[in-house]
Each structure stands twice: as C-alpha cells, then as structure tokens.
C-alpha positions as CSV (number, residue, x, y, z in Angstrom):
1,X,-46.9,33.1,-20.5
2,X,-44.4,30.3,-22.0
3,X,-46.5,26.9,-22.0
4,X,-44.1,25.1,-23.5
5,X,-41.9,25.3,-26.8
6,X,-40.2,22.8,-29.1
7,X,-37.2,22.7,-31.4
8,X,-39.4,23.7,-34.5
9,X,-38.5,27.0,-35.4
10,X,-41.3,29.6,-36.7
11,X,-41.4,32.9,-37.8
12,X,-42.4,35.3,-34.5
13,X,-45.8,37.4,-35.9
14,X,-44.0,40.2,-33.7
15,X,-40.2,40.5,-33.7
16,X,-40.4,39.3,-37.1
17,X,-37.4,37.0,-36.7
18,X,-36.9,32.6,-36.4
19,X,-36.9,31.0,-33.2
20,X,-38.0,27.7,-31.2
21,X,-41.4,27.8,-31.3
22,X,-43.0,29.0,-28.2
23,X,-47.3,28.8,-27.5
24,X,-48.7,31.5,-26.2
25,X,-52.1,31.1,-23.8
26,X,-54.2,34.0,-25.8
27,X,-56.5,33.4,-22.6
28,X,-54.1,33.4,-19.5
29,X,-53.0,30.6,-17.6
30,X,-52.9,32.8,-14.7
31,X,-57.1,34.0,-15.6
32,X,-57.7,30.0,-15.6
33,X,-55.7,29.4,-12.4
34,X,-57.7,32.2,-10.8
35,X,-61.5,32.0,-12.1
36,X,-61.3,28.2,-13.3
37,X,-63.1,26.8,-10.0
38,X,-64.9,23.5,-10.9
39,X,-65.7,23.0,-14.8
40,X,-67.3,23.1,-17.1
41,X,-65.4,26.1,-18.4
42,X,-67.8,27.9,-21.4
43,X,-66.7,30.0,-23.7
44,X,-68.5,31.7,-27.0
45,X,-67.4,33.1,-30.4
46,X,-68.6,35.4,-33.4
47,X,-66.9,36.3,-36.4
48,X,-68.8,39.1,-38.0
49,X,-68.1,40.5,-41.8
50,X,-69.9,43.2,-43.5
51,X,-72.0,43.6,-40.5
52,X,-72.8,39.6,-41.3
53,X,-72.5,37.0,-38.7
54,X,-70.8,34.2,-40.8
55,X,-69.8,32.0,-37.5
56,X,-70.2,31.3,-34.5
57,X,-68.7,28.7,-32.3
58,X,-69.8,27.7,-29.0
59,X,-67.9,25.5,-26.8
60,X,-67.8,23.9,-23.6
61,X,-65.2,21.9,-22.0
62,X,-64.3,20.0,-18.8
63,X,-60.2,20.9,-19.6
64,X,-58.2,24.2,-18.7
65,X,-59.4,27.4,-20.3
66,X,-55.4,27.7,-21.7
67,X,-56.2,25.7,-24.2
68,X,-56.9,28.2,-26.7
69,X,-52.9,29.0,-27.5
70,X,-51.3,30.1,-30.8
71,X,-48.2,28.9,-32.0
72,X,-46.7,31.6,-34.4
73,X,-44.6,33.0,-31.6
74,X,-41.3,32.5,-30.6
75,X,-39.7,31.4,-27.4
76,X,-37.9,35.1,-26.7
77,X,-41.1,36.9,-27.3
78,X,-42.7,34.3,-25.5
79,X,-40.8,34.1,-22.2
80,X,-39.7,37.8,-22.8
81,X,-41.7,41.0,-23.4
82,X,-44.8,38.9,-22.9
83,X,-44.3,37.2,-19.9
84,X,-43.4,40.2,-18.2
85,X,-46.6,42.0,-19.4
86,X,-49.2,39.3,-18.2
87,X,-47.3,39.7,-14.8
88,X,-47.2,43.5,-14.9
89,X,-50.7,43.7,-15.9
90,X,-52.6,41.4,-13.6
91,X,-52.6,43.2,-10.3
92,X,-54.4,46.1,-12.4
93,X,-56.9,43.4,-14.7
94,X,-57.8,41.2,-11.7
95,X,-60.3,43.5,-9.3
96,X,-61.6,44.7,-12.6
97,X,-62.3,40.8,-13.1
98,X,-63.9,40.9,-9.9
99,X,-66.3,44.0,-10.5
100,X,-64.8,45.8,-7.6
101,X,-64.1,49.6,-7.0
102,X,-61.3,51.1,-8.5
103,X,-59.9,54.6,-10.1
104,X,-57.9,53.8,-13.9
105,X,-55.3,56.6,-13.6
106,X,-53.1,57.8,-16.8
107,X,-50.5,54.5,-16.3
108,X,-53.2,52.2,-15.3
109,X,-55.2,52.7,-18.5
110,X,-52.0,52.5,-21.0
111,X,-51.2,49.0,-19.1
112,X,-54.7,47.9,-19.3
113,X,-54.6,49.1,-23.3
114,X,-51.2,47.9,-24.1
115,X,-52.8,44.0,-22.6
116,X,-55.6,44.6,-24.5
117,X,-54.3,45.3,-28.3
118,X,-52.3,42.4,-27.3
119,X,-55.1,39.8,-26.6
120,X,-56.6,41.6,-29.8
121,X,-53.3,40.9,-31.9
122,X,-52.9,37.2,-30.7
123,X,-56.8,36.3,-31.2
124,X,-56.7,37.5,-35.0
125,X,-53.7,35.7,-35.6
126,X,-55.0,32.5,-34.0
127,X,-57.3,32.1,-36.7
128,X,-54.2,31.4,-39.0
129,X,-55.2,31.5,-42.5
130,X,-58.5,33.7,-42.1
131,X,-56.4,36.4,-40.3
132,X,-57.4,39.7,-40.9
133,X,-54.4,42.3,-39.6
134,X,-52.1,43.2,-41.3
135,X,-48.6,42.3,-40.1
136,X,-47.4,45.4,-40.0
137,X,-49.2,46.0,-36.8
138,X,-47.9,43.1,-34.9
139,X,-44.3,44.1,-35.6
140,X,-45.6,48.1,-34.9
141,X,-47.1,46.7,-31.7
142,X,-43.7,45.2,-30.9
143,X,-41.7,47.6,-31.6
144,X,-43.4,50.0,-29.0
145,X,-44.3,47.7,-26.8
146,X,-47.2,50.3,-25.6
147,X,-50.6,51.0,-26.9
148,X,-50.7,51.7,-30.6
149,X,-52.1,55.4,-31.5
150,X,-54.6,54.0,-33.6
151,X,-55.6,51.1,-32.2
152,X,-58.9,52.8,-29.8
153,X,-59.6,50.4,-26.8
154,X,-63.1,50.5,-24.7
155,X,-63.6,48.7,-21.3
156,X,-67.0,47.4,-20.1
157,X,-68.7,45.4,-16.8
158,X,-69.9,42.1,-18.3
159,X,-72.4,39.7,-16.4
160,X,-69.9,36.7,-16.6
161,X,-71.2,33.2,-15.9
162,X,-73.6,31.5,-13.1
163,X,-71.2,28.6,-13.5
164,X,-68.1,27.6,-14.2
165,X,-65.8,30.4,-16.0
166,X,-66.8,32.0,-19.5
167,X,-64.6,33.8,-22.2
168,X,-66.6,34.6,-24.9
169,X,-64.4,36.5,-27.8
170,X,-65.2,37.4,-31.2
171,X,-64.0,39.6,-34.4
172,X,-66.4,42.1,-36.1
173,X,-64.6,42.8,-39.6
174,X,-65.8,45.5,-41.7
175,X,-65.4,48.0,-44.9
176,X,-66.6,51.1,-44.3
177,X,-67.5,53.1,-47.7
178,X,-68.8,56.0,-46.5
179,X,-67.6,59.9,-45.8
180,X,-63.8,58.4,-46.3
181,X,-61.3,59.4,-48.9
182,X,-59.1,56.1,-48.7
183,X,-61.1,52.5,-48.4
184,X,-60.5,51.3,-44.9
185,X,-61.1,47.9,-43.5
186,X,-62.0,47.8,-39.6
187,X,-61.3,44.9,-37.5
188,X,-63.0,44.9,-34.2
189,X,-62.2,42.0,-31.3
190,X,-63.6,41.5,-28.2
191,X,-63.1,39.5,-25.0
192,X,-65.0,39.1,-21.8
193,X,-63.4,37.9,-18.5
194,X,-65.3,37.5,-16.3
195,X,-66.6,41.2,-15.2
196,X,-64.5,42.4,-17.8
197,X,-65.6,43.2,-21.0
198,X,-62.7,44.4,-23.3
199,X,-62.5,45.6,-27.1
200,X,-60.0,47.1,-29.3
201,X,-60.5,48.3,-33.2
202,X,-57.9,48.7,-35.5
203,X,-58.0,50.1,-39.2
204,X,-55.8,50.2,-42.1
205,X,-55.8,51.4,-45.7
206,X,-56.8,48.4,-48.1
207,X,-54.1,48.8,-50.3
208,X,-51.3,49.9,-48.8
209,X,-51.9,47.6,-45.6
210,X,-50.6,51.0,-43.8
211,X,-52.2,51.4,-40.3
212,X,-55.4,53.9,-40.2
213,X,-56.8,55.4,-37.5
214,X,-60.8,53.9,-37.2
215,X,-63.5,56.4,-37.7
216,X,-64.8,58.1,-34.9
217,X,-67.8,56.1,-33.5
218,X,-70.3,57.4,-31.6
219,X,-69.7,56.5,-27.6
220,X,-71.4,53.0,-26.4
221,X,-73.5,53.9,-23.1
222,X,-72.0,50.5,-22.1
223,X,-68.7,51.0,-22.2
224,X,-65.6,53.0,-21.3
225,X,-62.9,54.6,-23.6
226,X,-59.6,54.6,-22.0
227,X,-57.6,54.6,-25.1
228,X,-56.1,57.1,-26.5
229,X,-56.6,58.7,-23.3
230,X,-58.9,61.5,-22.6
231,X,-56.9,64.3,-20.4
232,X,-60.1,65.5,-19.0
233,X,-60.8,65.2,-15.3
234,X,-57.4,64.7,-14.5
235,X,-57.4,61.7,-16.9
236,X,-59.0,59.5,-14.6
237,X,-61.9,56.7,-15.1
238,X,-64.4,55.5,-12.8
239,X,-64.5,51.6,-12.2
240,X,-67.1,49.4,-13.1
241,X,-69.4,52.0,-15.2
242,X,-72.8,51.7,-14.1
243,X,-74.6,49.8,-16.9
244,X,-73.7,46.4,-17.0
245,X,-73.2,44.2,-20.1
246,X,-75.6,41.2,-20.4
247,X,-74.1,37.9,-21.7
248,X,-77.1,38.2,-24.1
249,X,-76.0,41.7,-25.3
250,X,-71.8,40.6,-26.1
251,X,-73.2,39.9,-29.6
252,X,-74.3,43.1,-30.4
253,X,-71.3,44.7,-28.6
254,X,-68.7,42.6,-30.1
C-alpha cells in the first residue's frame, strides 16, 4: 500500500527499473487499521546465522505499527501489483488473524503464499546493507507475480498479544554443509500477526546466486505447509491447526 512517495527516484528491488520513490508498509496499514486498538503496539525481532542468535531487537511504541516501511521500491510497483495484492489478499488473511474456522482451498493457499514470500522479500530487503537474498529472486518474484517454486511457505496459530497489537518477525540465515552436492545458503523469515504465524524459506547456490530449492525439513507439529501445495485430500487445509504457537516458542520457530 502507497504511503507516500517523493521525486527521488530509486532503483525498484522488483521490476528492476528507476522510478519516484514509493514506501512500502512491510507490516500493513490495513493490519494496523484493523488490530491497532489502543497502544502500545509491541513488536519483537531475531536475526539468526549459523544457527547463532546475533540480534535481537525489541521494541515498543505508542505510534502506528506502519512504521516499519522500506523505501527501495518504486511508485508503479508500489501503487500497482502490490496494492492490488494486500487488497486481494486480506479478505482470505483476516479470519486467519482472528483464529476463526476456515477451509484453505487450492487458490486460497497460492494467495496466502504469494503474500507471504512477499512480506518475506520486503523484510530481507529492509535490512539494506545486511540483506541476505539475492536479487534475482525479487525480480523472479516479480516477474510471476505468484508463489515462487522454491520458495516453501508454512502457516501456524500464534498466541498474539494480551495487549495492544504484536508483530514479532525475524530471519534465521544458514549454510547447510551436509548431504549437498552444491553449498547452499538458507534464509528463513518469519512473521506473526496476530493468530497468524507465517514463514517462508528460500535457498540459493552460494556462487552462482541461482535460486535452490531448500532441503527437505522434517514437518513442524506446529505448523501447516501450504506451499508448494500438497494435492492430497483434495488439496485442502484445515484452519487454525490444533497446537498453538506460544509467544515464548516464535524464537525457536523462527
């Protein structure tokens, strides 16, 4: 969602091209609209490498939950393709917010992944000059404008927050060394909003910077894996799974 641009022009991280300089809300304005209530808004970071937690940054503030924006994207993109994906995707995202009832179908699931590698994208990139992807994926990612085949994405039911609203979000970032014929680095991020816990983990060849599918990992009791889809029972997924996330256990998670 556009939250306002100026004249300086940037390079987009996705279409790849110069424009006026657009700031997209990695957290949406339309989550804080919805969830904000009365502050304090909380929200809770770790950036893990090696299987290391290096930093973690807590926060708490009496301002809008927006405020975490990045700025490498340009106006087109911004009021564009991405606009019309927060609007297309929040009628699906917000009763999984709430923790209600629902059934993912096929559709639902690809919407719910293609917002998720999204939220996944724009995070890494916020952190600027400790950014991990590769750029190839953003411009992949915009170029299909759907789920990327190797970027897996899990769903979970998180606690949330007695009070106020929390996001907590982080990046796990790892080289596995093992079993693998090509070194591969892993980049895991993770969100929670409110009763949704999301995570998406992409991979790529060290060298090259080509795209790599992730290893397979062993399935989390805790969460749901919706992409890339599995055809069985019709292709459909239960909503919320029935072990819920504890704020305490996002860390290990994440």
């Amino acid at each position: 969602m556009n939250t306002g641009s100026s004249k300086t022009r940037i390079l987009c991280i996705f279409c790849n091209e110069r424009g006026p300089r657009a700031r997209e809300d990695i957290i949406p304005k339309w989550y804080a609209n919805e969830f904000g209530g009365t502050p304090p808004f909380l929200a809770d970071h770790w950036t893990y490498e090696q299987g290391n937690l290096i930093r973690r940054r807590p926060t708490r503030t009496m301002g809008s939950l927006a405020a975490l924006k990045l700025p490498d994207i340009c106006e087109t993109c911004n009021c564009g393709w991405m606009s019309g994906l927060e609007d297309h995707t929040k009628d699906i995202l917000l009763p999984l917010m709430q923790g209600s009832n629902r059934v993912l179908n096929f559709a639902a699931q690809r919407q719910i992944s293609t917002w998720v590698q999204l939220k996944a994208l724009t995070l890494d990139a916020w952190y600027r000059k400790d950014r991990r992807l590769p750029a190839s994926l953003a411009h992949d990612f915009y170029g299909r404008l759907q789920p990327l085949p190797y970027g897996p994405v899990s769903l979970g039911n998180y606690e949330s927050f007695p009070i106020g609203v929390g996001v907590p979000y982080g990046r796990r970032y790892v080289t596995p060394t093992t079993g693998l014929s090509l070194p591969v680095k892993l980049l895991r991020c993770s969100l929670a909003f409110k009763h949704l816990f999301v995570q998406s983990t992409f991979g790529w060849v060290e060298d090259t910077k080509q795209p790599s599918p992730p290893p397979t990992l062993p399935p989390v009791q805790f969460l749901i894996h919706v992409w890339p889809p599995d055809l069985r029972q019709n292709g459909n997924v239960l909503w919320p799974p029935p072990s819920m996330i504890s704020r305490d256990h996002f860390e290990r998670l994440s």
